[in-house]
KOLDODREN-378823 format. One line per 5 residues: number of its first residue (from 0); their letters; for each residue x, y, z of N, C-alpha, C. Coordinates in Angstrom, 2 decimals, padded with zeros to 5 digits. Atoms other than C-alpha are relative to their C-alpha. Layout:
# KOLDODREN-378823
NUM) a) X/Y/Z/X/Y/Z/X/Y/Z; ... $
//
This chain:
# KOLDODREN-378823
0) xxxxx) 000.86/-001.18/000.00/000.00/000.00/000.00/000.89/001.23/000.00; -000.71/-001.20/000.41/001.77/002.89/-001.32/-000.69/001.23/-000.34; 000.81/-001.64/-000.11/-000.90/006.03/-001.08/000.10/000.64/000.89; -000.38/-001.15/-000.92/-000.52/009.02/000.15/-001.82/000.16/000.71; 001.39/000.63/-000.75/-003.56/008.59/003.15/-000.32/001.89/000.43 $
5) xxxxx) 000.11/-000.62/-001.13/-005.05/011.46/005.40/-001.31/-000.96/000.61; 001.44/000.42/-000.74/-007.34/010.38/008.06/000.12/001.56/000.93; 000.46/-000.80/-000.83/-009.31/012.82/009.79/-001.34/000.16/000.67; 001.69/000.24/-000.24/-012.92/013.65/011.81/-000.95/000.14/-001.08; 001.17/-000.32/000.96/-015.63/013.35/009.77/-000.64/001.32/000.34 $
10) xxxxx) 001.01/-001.24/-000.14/-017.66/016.31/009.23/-001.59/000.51/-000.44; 001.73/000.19/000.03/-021.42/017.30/008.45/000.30/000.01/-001.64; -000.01/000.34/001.67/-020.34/017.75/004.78/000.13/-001.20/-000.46; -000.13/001.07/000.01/-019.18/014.25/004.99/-001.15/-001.15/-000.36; 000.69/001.16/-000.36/-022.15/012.66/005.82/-000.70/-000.73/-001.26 $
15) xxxxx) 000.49/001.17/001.05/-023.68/011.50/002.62/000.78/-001.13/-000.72; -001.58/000.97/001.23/-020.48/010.13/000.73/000.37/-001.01/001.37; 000.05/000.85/-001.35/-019.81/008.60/004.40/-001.11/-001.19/-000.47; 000.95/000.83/-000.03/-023.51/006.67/004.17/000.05/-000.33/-001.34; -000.10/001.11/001.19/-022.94/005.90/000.45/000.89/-001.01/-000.08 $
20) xxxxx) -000.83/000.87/-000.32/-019.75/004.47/001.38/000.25/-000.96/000.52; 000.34/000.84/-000.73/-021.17/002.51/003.62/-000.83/-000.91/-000.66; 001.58/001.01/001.00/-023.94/001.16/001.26/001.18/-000.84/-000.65; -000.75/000.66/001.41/-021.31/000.16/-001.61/000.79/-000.99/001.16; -000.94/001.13/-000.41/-018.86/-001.70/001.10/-000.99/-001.36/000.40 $
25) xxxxx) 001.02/000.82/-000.43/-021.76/-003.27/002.45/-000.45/-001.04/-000.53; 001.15/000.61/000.73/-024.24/-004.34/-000.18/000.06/-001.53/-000.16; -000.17/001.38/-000.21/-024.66/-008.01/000.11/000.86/-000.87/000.54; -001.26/000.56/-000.96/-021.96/-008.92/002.68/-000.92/-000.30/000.68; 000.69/001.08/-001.02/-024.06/-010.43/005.44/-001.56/-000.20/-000.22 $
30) xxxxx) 001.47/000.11/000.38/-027.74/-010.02/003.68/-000.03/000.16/-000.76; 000.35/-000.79/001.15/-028.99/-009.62/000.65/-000.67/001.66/000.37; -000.21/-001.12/-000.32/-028.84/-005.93/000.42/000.95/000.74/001.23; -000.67/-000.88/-001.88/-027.72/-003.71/003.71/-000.91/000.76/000.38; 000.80/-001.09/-000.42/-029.19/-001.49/006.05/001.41/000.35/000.98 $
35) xxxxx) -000.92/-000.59/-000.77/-025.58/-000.54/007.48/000.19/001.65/000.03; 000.00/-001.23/000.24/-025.98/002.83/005.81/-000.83/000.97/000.50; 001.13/-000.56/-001.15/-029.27/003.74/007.79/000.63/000.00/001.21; -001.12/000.21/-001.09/-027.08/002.72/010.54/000.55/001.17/000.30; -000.82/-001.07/000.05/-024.92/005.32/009.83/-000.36/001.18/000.51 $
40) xxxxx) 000.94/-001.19/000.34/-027.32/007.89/009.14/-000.49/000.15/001.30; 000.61/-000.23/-001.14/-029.33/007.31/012.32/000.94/000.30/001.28; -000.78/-000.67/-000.75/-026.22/007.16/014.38/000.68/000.79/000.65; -001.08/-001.15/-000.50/-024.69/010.28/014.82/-000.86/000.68/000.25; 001.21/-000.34/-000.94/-028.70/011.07/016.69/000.41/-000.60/001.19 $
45) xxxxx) -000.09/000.97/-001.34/-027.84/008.56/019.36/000.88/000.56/001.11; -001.18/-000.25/-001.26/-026.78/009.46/022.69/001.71/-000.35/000.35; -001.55/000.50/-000.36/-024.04/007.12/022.57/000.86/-000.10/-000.92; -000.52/-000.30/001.41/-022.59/008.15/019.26/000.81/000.25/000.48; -001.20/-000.73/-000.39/-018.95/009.32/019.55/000.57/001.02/-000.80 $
50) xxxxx) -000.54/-000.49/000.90/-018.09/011.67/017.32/001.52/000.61/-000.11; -001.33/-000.03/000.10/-014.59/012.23/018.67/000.88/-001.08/-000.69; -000.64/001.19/000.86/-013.90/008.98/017.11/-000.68/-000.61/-001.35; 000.52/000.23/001.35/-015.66/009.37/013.78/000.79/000.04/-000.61; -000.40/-000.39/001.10/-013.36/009.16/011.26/000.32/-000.81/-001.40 $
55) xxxxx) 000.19/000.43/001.23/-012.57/009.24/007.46/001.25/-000.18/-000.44; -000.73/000.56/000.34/-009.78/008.10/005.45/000.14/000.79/-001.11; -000.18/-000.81/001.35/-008.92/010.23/002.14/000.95/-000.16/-000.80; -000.96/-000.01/000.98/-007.07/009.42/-000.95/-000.07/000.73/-001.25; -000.29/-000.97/001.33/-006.52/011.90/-003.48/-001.14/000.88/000.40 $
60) xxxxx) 001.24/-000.98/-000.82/-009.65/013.63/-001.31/-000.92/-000.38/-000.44; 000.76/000.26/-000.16/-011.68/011.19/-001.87/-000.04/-000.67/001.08; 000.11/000.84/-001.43/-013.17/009.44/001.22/-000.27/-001.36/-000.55; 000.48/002.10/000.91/-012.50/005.20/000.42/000.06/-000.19/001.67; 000.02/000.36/-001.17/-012.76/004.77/004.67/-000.32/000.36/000.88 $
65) xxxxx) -000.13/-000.71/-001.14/-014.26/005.29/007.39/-000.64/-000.76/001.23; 000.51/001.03/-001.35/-014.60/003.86/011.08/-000.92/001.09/000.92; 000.86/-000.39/-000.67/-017.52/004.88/013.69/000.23/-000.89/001.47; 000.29/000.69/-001.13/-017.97/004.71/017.27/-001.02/000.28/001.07; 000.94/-000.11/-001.27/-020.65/004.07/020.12/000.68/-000.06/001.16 $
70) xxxxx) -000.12/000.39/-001.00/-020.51/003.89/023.60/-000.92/-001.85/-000.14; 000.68/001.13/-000.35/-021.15/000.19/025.61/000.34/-000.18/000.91; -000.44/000.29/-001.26/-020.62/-001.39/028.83/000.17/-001.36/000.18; -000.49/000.75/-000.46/-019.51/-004.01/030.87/-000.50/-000.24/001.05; 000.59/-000.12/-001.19/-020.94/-005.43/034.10/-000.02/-001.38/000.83 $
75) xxxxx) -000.20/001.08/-000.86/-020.07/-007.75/036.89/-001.01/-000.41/000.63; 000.81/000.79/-000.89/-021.26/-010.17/039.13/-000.95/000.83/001.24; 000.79/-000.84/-001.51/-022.24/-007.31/041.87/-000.34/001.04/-001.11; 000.62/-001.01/000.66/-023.52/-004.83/039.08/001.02/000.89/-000.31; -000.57/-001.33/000.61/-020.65/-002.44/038.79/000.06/-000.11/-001.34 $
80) xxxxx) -000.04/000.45/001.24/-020.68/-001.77/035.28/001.08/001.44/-000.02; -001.29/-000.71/000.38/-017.48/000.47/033.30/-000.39/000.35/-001.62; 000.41/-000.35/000.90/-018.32/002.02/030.20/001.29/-000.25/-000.95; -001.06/000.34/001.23/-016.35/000.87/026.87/-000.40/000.66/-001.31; 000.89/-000.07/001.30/-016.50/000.98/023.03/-000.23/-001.32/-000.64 $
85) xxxxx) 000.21/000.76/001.32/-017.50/-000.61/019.94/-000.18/000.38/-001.04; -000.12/-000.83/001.42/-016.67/000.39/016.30/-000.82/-000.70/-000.84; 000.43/000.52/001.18/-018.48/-000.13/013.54/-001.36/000.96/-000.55; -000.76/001.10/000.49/-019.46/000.17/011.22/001.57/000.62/-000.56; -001.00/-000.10/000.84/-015.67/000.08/009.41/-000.21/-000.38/-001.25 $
90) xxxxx) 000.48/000.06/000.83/-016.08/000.80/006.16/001.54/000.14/-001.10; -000.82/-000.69/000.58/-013.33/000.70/003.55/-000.81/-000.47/-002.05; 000.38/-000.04/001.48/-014.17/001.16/-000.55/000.39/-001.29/-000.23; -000.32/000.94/000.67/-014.54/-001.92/-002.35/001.36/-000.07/-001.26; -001.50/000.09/001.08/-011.71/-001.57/-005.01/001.19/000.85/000.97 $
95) xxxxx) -000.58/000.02/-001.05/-009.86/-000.83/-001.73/000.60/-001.06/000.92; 000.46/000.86/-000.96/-010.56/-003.27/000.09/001.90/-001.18/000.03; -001.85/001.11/000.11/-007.03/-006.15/001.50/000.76/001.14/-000.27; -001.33/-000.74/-000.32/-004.62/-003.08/001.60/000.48/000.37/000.73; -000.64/-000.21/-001.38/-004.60/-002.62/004.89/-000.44/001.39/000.62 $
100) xxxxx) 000.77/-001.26/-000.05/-007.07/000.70/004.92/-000.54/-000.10/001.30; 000.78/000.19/-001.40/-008.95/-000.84/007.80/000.71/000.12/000.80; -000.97/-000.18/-001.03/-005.92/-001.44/009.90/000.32/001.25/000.35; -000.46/-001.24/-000.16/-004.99/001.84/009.52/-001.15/001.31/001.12; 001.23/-000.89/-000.83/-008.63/003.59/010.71/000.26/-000.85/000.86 $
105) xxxxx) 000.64/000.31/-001.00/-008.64/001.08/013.50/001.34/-000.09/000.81; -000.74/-000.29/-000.99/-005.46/001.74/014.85/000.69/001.65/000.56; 000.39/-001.49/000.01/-005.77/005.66/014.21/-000.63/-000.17/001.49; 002.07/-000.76/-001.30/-009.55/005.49/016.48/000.85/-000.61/001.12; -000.87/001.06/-001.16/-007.24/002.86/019.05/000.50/001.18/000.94 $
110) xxxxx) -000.55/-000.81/-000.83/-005.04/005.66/019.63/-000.82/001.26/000.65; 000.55/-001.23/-000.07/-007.40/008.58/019.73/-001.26/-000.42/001.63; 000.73/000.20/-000.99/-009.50/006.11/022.02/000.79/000.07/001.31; -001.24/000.34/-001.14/-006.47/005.42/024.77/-000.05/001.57/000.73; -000.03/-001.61/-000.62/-006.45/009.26/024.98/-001.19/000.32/000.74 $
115) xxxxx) 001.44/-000.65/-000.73/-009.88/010.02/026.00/-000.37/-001.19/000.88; -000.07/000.73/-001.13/-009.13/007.10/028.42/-001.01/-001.43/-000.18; 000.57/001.58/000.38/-010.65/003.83/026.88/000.63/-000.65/000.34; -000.97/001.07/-000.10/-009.33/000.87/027.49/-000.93/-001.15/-000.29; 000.55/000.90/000.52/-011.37/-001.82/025.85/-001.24/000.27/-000.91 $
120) xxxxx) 000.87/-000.31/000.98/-013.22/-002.35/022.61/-000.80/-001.32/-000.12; 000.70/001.67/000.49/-015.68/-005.59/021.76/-000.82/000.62/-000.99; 001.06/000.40/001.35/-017.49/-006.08/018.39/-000.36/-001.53/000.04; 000.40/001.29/000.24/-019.33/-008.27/017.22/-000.03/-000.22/-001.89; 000.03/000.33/001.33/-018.55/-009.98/013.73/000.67/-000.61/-000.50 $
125) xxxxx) -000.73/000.98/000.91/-016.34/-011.71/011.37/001.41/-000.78/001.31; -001.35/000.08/-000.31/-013.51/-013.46/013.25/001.50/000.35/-000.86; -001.30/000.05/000.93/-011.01/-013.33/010.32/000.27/001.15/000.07; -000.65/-001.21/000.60/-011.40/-009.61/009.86/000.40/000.75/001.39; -000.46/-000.16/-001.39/-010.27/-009.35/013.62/001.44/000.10/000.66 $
130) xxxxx) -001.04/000.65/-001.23/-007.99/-011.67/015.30/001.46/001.02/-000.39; -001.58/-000.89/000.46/-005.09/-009.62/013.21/000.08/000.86/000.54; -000.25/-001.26/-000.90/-005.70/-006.71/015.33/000.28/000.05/001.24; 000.28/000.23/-001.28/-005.75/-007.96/018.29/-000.97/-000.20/001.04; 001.69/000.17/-000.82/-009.22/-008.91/019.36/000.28/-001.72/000.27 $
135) xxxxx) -000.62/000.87/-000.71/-009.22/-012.22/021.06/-002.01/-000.86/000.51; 001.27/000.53/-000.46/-012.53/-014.81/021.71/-000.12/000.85/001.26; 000.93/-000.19/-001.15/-015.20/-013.49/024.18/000.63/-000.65/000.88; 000.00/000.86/-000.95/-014.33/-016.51/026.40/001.60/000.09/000.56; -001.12/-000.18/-000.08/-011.02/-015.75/026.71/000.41/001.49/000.92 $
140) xxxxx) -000.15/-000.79/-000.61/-011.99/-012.93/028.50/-001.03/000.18/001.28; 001.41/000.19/-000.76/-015.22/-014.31/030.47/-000.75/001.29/-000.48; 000.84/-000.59/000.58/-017.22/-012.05/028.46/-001.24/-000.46/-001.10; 001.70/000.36/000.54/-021.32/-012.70/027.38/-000.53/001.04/000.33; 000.54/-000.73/-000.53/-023.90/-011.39/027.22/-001.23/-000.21/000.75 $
145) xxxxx) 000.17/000.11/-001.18/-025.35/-012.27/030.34/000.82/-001.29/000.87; -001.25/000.52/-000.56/-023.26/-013.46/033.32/-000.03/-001.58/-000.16; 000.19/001.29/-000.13/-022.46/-017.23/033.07/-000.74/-000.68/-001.36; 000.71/000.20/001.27/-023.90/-017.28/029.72/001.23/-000.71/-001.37; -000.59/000.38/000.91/-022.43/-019.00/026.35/001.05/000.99/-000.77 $
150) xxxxx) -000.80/-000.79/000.82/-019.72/-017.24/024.55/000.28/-000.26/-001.77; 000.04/-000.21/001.26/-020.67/-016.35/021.02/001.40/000.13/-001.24; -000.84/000.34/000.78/-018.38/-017.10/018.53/000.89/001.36/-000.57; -000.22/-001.12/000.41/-018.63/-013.55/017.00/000.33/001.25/001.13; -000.25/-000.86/-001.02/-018.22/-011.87/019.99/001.80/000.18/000.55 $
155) xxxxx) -001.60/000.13/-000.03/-014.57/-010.55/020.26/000.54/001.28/000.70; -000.57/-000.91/-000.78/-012.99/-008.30/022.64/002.03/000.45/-000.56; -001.29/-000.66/000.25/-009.63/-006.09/022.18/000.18/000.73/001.37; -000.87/-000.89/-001.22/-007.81/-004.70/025.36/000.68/001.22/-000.72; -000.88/-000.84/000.44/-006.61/-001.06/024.34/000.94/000.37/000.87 $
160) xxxxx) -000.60/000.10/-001.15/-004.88/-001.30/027.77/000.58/-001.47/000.49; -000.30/001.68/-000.50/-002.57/-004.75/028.74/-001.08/-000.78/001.18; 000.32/000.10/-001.28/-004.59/-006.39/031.50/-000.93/000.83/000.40; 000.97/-000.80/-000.78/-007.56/-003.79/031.59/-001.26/-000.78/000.49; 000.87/001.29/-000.70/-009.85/-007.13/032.30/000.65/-000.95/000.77 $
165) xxxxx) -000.71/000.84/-000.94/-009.00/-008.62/035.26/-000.20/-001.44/000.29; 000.15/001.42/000.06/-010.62/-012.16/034.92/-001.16/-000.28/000.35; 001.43/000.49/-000.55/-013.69/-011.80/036.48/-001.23/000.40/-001.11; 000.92/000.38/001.28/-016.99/-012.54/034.24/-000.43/001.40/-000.01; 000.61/-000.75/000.38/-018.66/-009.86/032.67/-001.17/000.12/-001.28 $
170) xxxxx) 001.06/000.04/000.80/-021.75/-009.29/030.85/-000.18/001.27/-001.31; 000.22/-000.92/000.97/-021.55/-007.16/027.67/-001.40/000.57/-000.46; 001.22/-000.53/000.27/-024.39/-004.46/027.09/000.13/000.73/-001.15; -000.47/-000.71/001.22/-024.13/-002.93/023.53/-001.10/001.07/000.33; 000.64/-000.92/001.13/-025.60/-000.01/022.19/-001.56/000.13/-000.02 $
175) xxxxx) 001.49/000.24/001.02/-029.58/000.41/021.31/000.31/000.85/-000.98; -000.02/-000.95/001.12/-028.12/002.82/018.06/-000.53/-000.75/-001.34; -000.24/000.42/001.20/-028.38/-000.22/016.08/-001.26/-000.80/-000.39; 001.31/000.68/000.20/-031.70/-001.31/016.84/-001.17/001.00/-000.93; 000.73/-000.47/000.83/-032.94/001.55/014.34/-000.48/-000.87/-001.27 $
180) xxxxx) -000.09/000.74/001.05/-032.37/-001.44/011.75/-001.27/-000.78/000.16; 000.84/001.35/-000.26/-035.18/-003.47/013.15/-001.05/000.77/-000.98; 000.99/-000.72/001.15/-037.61/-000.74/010.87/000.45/-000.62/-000.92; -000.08/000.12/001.07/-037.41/-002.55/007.70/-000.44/001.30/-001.01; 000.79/-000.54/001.15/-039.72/-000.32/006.10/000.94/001.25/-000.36 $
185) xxxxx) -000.55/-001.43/-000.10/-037.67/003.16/007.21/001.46/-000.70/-000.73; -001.68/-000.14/000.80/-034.08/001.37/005.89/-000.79/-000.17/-001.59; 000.65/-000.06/001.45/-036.26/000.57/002.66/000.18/001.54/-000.77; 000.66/-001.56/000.30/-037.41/004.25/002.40/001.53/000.47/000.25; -001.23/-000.61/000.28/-033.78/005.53/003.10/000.52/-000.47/-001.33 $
190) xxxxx) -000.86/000.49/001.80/-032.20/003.26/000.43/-000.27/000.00/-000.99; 000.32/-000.50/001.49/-034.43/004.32/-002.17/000.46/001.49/-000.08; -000.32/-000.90/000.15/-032.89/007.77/-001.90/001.50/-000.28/-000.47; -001.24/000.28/000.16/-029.62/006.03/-002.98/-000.51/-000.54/-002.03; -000.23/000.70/000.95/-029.09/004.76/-006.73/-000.20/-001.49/-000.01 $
195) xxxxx) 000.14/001.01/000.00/-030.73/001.51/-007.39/000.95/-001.22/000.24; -001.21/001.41/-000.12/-028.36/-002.21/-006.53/-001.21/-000.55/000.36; 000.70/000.98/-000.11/-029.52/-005.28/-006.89/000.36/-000.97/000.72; -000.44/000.59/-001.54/-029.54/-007.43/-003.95/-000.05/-001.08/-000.26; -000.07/001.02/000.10/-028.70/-010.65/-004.01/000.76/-001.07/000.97 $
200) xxxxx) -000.95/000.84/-001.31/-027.24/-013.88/-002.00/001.77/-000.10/-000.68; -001.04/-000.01/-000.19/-023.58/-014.09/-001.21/001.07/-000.65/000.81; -000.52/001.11/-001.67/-021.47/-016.74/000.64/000.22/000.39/000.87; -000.36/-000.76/-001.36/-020.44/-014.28/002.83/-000.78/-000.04/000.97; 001.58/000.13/-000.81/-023.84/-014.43/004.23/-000.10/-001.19/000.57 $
205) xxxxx) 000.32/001.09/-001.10/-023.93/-017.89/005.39/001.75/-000.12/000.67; -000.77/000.16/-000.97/-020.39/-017.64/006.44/-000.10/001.43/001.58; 000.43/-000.78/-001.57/-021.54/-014.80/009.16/-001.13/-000.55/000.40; 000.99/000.39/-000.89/-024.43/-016.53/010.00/-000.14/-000.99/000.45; -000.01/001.16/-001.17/-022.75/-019.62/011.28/001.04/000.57/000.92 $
210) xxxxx) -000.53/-000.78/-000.99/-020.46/-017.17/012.99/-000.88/000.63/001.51; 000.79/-000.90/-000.76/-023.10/-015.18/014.37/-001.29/-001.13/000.94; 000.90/000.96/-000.96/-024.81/-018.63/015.68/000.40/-000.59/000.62; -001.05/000.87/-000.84/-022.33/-020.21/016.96/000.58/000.15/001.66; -000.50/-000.41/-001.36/-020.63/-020.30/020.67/001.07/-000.87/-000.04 $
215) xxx) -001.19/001.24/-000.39/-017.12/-021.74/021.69/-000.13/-000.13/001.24; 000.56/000.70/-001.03/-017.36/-024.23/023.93/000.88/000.11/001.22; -000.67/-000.69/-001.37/-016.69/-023.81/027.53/001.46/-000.92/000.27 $
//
């Protein structure tokens, strides 16, 4: 990867080429169609939006990348709970895509998170497009989501701090930003304001959805 990069915050001018960017990386990766781009769109309403850690990626000044972040939490056996993140979505341009664009936004937002005093990230999703960063099975960290509960396959934690989980179980609480998706009808009605694609199946799709069903065993 030999381009000359900037990353920087996204901005309100941003936001459409952002949510188209998001459509095109998207479009038939874990469903026929997406609604990651409503996602988008609705996100940066949500309380737990971050916008100190929005950012975009620019080559030649166009935007081919960009990572997003919520708030989430964490919560023990006696209730204390510790507030974390979780990125996504990460978006890099399809005729992009394997150069190492992602690495780059997600160790950018890493650092920018450490500063404003994070110290742990969990997503939920692909293992492959992970473990290289340093994210690490759920179970490996006694992390579900509820205590004593199964540890989802897709569920993958990153320490942005050595040792900021000390061993004891915890129950992961995400987000509600992303439960705007459950409207079919409203991501419909957004994505017809986009340029027609035709949606179709994609192996990718059943390989996240034996990810996303799965649990490793205790």
């Amino acid at each position: 990867m030999n381009y000359d990069y900037t990353i920087r915050l996204e901005t309100e001018n941003d936001y459409r080429e952002v949510e188209n960017l998001t459509r095109e990386a998207f479009w038939n990766v874990y469903k026929p169609g997406a609604d990651e781009h409503y996602f988008v769109h609705m996100m940066r309403s949500h309380p737990d939006f971050i916008p100190e850690l929005a950012f975009v990626l620019e080559i030649d000044g166009k935007i081919v990348g960009n990572i997003m972040y919520t708030r989430a939490w964490l919560e023990d056996e006696t209730g204390t709970r510790r507030e974390i993140l979780s990125f996504g979505p990460l978006c890099v341009a399809p005729q992009y895509q394997r150069q190492k664009l992602g690495k780059l936004l997600i160790e950018h937002s890493f650092a920018a998170a450490r500063r404003m005093g994070y110290d742990v990230n969990i997503n939920f999703g692909n293992p492959g497009n992970y473990v290289s960063r340093g994210f690490v099975s759920c179970k490996k960290k006694n992390v579900s989501f509820v205590i004593d509960g199964n540890y989802p396959t897709a569920l993958l934690v990153c320490e942005l701090t050595a040792g900021a989980l000390d061993g004891r179980k915890w129950m992961y609480i995400p987000s509600t930003a992303a439960d705007c998706c459950e409207d079919t009808a409203a991501v419909e009605a957004f994505d017809a304001t986009f340029p027609p694609k035709e949606k179709a199946w994609a192996p990718s799709q059943e390989e996240f959805y034996i990810y996303s069903h799965s649990s490793v065993v205790r």
